[in-house]
KOLGUTOR-679974 format. One record per residue (C-alpha): residue in three letters; x, y, z. Coordinates in steps of 0.02 Angstrom, whole numbers, padded with zeros to 5 digits, always signed. Layout:
residues N
ALAXYZ/...
This chain:
residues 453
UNK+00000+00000+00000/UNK+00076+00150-00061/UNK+00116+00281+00053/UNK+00165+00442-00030/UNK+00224+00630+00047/UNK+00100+00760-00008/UNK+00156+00912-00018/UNK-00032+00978-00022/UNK-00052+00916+00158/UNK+00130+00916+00211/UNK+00120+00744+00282/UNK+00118+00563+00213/UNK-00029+00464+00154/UNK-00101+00289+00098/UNK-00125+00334-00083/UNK-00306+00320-00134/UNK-00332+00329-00325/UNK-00492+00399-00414/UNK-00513+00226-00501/UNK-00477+00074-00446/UNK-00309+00014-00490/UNK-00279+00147-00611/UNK-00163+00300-00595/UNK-00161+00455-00690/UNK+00012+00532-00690/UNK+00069+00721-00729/UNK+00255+00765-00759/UNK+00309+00948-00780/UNK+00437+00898-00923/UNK+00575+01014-00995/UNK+00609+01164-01086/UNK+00699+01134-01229/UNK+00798+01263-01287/UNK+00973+01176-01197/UNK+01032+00996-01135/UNK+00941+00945-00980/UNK+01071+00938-00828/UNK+01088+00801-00720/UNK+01004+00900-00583/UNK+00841+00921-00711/UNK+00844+00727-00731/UNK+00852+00677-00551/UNK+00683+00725-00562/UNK+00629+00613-00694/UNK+00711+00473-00626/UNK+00586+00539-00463/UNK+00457+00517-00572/UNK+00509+00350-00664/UNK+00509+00251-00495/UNK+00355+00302-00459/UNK+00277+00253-00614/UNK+00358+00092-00605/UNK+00309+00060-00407/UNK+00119+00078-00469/UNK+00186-00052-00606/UNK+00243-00156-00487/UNK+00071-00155-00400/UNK-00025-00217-00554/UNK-00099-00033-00573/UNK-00152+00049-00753/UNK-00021+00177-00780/UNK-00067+00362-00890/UNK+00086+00454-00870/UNK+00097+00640-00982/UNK+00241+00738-00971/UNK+00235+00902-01061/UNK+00372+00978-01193/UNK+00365+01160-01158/UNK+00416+01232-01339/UNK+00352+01420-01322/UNK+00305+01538-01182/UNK+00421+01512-01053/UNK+00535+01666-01017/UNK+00708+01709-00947/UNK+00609+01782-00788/UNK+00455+01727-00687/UNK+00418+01901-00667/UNK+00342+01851-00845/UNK+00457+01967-00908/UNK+00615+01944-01034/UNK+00645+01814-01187/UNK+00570+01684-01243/UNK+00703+01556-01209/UNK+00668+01458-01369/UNK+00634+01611-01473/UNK+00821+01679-01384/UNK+00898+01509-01407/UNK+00842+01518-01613/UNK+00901+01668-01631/UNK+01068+01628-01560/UNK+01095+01470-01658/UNK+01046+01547-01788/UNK+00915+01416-01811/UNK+00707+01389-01822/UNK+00626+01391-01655/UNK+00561+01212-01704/UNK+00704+01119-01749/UNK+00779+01209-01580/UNK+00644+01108-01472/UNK+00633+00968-01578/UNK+00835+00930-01571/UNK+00854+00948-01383/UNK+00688+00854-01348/UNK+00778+00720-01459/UNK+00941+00714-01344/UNK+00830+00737-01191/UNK+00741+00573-01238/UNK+00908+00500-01271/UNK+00942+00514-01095/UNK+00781+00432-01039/UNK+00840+00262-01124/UNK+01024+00293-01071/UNK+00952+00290-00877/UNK+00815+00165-00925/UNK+00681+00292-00878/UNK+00539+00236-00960/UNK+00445+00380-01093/UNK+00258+00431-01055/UNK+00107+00362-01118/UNK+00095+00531-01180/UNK+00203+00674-01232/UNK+00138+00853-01273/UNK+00208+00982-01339/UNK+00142+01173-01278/UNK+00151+01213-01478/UNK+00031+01074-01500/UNK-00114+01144-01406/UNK-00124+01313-01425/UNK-00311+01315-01443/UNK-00328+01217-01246/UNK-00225+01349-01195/UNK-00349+01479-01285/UNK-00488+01393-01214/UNK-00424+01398-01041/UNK-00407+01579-01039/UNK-00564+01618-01126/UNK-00670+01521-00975/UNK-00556+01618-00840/UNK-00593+01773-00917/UNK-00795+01719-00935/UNK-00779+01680-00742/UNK-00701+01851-00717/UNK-00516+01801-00670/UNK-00437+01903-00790/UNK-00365+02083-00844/UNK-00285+02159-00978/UNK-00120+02276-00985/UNK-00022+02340-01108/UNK+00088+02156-01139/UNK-00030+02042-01088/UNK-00188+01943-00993/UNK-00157+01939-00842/UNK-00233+01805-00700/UNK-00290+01889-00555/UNK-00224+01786-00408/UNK-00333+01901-00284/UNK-00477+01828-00331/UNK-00434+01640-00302/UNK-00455+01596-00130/UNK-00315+01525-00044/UNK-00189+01548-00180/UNK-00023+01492-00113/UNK-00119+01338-00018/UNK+00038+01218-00104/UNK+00200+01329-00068/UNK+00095+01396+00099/UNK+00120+01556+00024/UNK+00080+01748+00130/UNK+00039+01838-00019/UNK+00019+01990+00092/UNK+00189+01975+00159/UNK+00263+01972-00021/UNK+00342+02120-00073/UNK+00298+02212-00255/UNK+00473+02198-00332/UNK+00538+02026-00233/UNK+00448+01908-00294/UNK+00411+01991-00461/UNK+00398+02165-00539/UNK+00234+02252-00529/UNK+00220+02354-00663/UNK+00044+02353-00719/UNK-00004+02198-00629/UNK-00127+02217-00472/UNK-00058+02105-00344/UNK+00130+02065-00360/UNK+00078+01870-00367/UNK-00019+01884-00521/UNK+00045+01807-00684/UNK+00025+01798-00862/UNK-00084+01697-00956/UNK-00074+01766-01130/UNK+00042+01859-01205/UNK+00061+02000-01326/UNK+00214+02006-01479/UNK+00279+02164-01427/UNK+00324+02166-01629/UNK+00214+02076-01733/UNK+00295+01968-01853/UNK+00454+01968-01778/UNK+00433+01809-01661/UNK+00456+01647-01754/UNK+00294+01582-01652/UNK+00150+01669-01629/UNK-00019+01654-01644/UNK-00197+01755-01669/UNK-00313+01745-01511/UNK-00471+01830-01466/UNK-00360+01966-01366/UNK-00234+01979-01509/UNK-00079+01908-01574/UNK+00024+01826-01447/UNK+00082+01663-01365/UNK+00031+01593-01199/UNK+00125+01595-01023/UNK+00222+01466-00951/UNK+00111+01428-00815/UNK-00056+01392-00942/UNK+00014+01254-01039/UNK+00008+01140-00904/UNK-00166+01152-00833/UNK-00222+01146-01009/UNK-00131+01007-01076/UNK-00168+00888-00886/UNK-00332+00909-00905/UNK-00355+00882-01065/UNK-00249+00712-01039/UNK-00291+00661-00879/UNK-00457+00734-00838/UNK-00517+00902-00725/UNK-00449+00801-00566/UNK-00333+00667-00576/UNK-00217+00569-00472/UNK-00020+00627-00450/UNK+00061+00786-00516/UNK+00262+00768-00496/UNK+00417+00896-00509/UNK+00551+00980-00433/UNK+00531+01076-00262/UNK+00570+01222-00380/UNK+00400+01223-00432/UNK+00314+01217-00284/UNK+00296+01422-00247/UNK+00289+01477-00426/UNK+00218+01377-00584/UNK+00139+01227-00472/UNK+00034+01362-00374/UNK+00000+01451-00541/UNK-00067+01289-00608/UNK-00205+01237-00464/UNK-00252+01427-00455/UNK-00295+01434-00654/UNK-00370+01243-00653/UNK-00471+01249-00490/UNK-00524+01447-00545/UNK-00569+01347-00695/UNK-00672+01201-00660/UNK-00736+01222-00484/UNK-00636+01076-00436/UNK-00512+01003-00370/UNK-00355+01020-00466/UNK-00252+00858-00416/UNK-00241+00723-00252/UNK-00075+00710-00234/UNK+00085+00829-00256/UNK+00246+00730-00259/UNK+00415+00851-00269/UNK+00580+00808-00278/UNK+00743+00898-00172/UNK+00887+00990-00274/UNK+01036+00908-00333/UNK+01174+01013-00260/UNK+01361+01054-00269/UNK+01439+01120-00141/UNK+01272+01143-00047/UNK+01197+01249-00187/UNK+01061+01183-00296/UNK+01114+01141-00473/UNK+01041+01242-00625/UNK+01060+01279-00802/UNK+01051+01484-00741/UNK+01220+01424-00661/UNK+01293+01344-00790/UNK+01227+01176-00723/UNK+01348+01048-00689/UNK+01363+00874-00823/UNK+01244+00817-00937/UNK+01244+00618-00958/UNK+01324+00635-01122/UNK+01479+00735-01029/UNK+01483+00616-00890/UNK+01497+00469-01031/UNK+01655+00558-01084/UNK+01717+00553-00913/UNK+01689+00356-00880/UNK+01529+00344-00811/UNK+01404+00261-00845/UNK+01229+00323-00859/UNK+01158+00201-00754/UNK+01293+00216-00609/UNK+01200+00397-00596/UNK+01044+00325-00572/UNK+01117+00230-00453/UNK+01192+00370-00370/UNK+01011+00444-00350/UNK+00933+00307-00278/UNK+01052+00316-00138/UNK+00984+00453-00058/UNK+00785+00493-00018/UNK+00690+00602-00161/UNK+00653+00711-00051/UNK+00825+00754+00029/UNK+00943+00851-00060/UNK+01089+00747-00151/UNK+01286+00817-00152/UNK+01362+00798-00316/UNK+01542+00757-00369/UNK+01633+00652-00462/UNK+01701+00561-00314/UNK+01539+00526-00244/UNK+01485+00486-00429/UNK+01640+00380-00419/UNK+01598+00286-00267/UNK+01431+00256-00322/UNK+01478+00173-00501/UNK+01612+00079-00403/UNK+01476-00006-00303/UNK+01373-00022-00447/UNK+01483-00133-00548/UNK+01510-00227-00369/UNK+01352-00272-00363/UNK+01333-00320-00538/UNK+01474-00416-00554/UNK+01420-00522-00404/UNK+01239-00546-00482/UNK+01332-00614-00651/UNK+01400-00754-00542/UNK+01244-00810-00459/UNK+01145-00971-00513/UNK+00966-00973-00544/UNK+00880-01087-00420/UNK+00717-01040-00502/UNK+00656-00979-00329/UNK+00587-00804-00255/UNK+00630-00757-00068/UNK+00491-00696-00025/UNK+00578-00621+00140/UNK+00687-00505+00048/UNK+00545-00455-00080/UNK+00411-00419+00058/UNK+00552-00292+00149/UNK+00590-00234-00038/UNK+00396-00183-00033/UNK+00377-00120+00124/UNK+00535-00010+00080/UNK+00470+00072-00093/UNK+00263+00070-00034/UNK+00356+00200+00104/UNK+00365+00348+00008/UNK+00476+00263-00119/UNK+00626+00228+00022/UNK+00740+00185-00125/UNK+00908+00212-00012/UNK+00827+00075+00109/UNK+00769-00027-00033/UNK+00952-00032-00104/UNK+01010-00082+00053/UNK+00889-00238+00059/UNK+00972-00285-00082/UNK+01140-00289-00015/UNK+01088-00381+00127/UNK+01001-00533+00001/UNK+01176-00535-00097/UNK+01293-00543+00052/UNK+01165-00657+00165/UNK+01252-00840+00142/UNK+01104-00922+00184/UNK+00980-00849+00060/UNK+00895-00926-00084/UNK+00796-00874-00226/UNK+00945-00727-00268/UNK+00915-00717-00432/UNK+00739-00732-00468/UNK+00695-00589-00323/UNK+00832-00485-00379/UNK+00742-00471-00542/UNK+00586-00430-00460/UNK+00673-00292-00371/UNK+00740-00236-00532/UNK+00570-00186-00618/UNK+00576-00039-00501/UNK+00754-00019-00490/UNK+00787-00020-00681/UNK+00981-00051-00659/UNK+00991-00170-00777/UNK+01063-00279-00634/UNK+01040-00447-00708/UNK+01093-00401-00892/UNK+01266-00473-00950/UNK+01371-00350-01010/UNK+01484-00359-01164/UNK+01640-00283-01099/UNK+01753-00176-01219/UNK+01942-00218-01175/UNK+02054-00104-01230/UNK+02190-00157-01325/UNK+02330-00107-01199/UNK+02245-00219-01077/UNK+02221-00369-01195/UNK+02428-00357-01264/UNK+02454-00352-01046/UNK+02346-00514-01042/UNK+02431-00607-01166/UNK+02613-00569-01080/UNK+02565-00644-00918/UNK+02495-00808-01018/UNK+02659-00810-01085/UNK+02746-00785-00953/UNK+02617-00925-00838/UNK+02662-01023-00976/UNK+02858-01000-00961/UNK+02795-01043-00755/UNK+02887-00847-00731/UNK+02747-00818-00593/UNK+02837-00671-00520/UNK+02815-00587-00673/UNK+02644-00658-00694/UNK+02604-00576-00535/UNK+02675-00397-00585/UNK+02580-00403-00745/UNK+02405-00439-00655/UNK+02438-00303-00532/UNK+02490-00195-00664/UNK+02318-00239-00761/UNK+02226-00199-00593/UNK+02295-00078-00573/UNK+02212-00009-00735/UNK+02050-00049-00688/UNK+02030-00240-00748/UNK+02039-00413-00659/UNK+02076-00575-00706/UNK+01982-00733-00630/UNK+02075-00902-00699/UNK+01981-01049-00702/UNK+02022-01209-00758/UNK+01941-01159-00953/UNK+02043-01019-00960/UNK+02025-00865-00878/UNK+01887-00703-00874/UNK+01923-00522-00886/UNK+01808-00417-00793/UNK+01801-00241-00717/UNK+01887-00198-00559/
């Protein structure tokens, strides 16, 4: 029985879906006008072992993540570029092909870390007209105003807005949170907005209040709903989101509808460096492809994240990266030795559950698996490691075909020689020396295997 944090209520509970063994699933998914960061996928990977817990439970998953191609801006004062439009213009290239090549590389990371894609993606570009149709019943219900750059939601008129972040709207300063400038309350955001120059924007589009594109914010209570239904299950994300474009959403959808916008709110913590979160606005840190360069594997970082609780923040470097592939390999190299005795430990797989039903305690669920592999007594190894792996998604099972580079196999074929010539001095020097390097040799009597250290 799952038991999820809700951020809504600030406290744990027993998930209760709207339909019986079915989930409906919201992801706020990525901007794509740059890679995605390693910080940016921590959350997905959030998201992934979610989706695959309720897959491990025999549930119905509808998972949507977004593709936010237009309308977000450099500030969430809803001021400055459009960071596709700014993005095109830098490389010189059509706003289009900028979204559609790093939404390619971006899903090229999902497979790389085994996260699996959506049911659904949508793009903002895509549903322009839900977004249009959004706004049109906020301004019918009286939610709106105009100014000279856009339509405006009036956050005054939403009771409780701020009820997620537990925001004090009065206690918000004009010009801390966001600039006032013709805006009523400093909280209030954009919904629709106006090409300053007509024409000049690569995407744009003709509305009932004039040519424009929508805000951030719109996109995804539009594109949920029209997915997912008016109310639906779990909405996921960063922490980021909690004060800013997650508020914006329930006080546009529930302003909307009448309803209740979603059950449960699951955020993830910040991956930091040096105790400061990690962001593209900083430069970020890696992306997986950069990491790859350096040695790593993209599932090592996966690892790495399940190590420590979603909703904690995680340190980053490339020694604790290190550590973390270093234990990887461990444990897969002891899994590649195990023999299947075509039995589940049910034991090990009922703490497994109890672990990931409680709030998705992945660093205890980990752990549970280290105990099954180093407990000399336990059966069924194999068969409940695989279990554990649906939710996992560490490939822990799969044999690997290992690369060996060239200096390594010419340092291989000296110590045969030399075993051969029974020089075991030198035999030894030569497997140290190929240790050393990262590589060890296990010699049996049908030869001998070369595996990672």
């Amino acid at each position: 029985m799952l038991k999820p944090y809700n951020t809504l209520t600030r406290k744990k509970e027993i998930f209760k879906p709207i339909k019986d063994k079915q989930v409906g699933i919201y992801t706020c998914g990525p901007t794509v006008y740059w890679y995605q960061h390693i910080g940016n996928l921590r959350s997905y990977i959030l998201a992934d072992i979610l989706k695959k817990v309720f897959l491990y439970h025999n549930y119905k998953v509808k998972h949507v993540i977004n593709v936010t191609d237009v309308g977000h801006l450099t500030s969430d004062a809803d001021t400055g570029e459009d960071k596709i439009e700014m993005a095109a213009a830098k490389e010189g290239k059509k706003a289009e092909d900028i979204a559609n090549f790093y939404w390619k590389i971006f899903r090229e990371d999902f497979k790389k870390l085994r996260i699996a894609e959506p049911d659904i993606w949508c793009k903002a570009t895509d549903n322009i007209k839900e977004q249009i149709e959004l706004i049109k019943k906020l301004e019918k219900k009286g939610f709106t105003y105009k100014t000279n750059d856009g339509i405006y939601y009036d956050t005054s008129k939403f009771k409780n807005y701020g009820k997620l972040a537990k925001l004090r709207v009065e206690g918000l300063e004009a010009g801390k949170r966001i600039g006032m400038k013709e805006k009523k309350n400093v909280t209030d955001f954009a919904l629709w907005k106006f090409s300053e120059k007509p024409g000049l924007r690569q995407q744009e589009w003709k509305s009932p209040w004039g040519l424009g594109f929508p805000g951030w914010h719109v996109e995804c209570s539009a594109m949920s709903m029209k997915y997912l239904g008016e109310n639906f299950d779990i909405h996921t994300g960063g922490e980021d989101h909690i004060s800013v474009h997650h508020t914006n959403e329930i006080a546009q959808s529930e302003a909307t509808t009448g309803k209740k916008f979603v059950n449960y709110w699951i955020h993830g913590a910040f991956l930091t460096f040096r105790g400061e979160k990690v962001s593209k606005s900083k430069g970020g840190l890696y992306t997986i492809e950069e990491l790859e360069r350096l040695g790593f594997k993209p599932l090592a970082y996966r690892y790495f994240c399940l190590g420590a609780h979603y909703r904690s923040p995680l340190d980053f470097t490339l020694d604790n990266l290190k550590n973390a592939q270093n234990s990887y390999e461990r444990i897969k190299n002891i899994i590649s030795e195990l023999k299947d005795d075509k039995k589940i430990n049910k034991k090990y797989l009922q703490e497994f559950e109890k672990a990931i039903d409680d709030n998705l305690d992945m660093p205890k669920a980990i752990s549970i698996l280290w105990g099954l592999l180093r407990d000399g007594n336990a059966y069924g190894k194999l068969r409940t490691i695989k279990e554990m792996d649906k939710v996992f998604s560490l490939d822990l099972s799969k044999k690997e075909n290992l690369k060996i580079p060239k200096e390594i196999i010419k340092l291989v074929n000296e110590r045969e020689k030399a075993r051969k010539n029974k020089d075991y001095n030198e035999s030894d020097k030569i497997r140290k020396e190929i240790r050393d390097k990262g590589y060890l040799i296990e010699d049996s009597d049908s030869g001998y295997i070369i595996k990672k250290a």
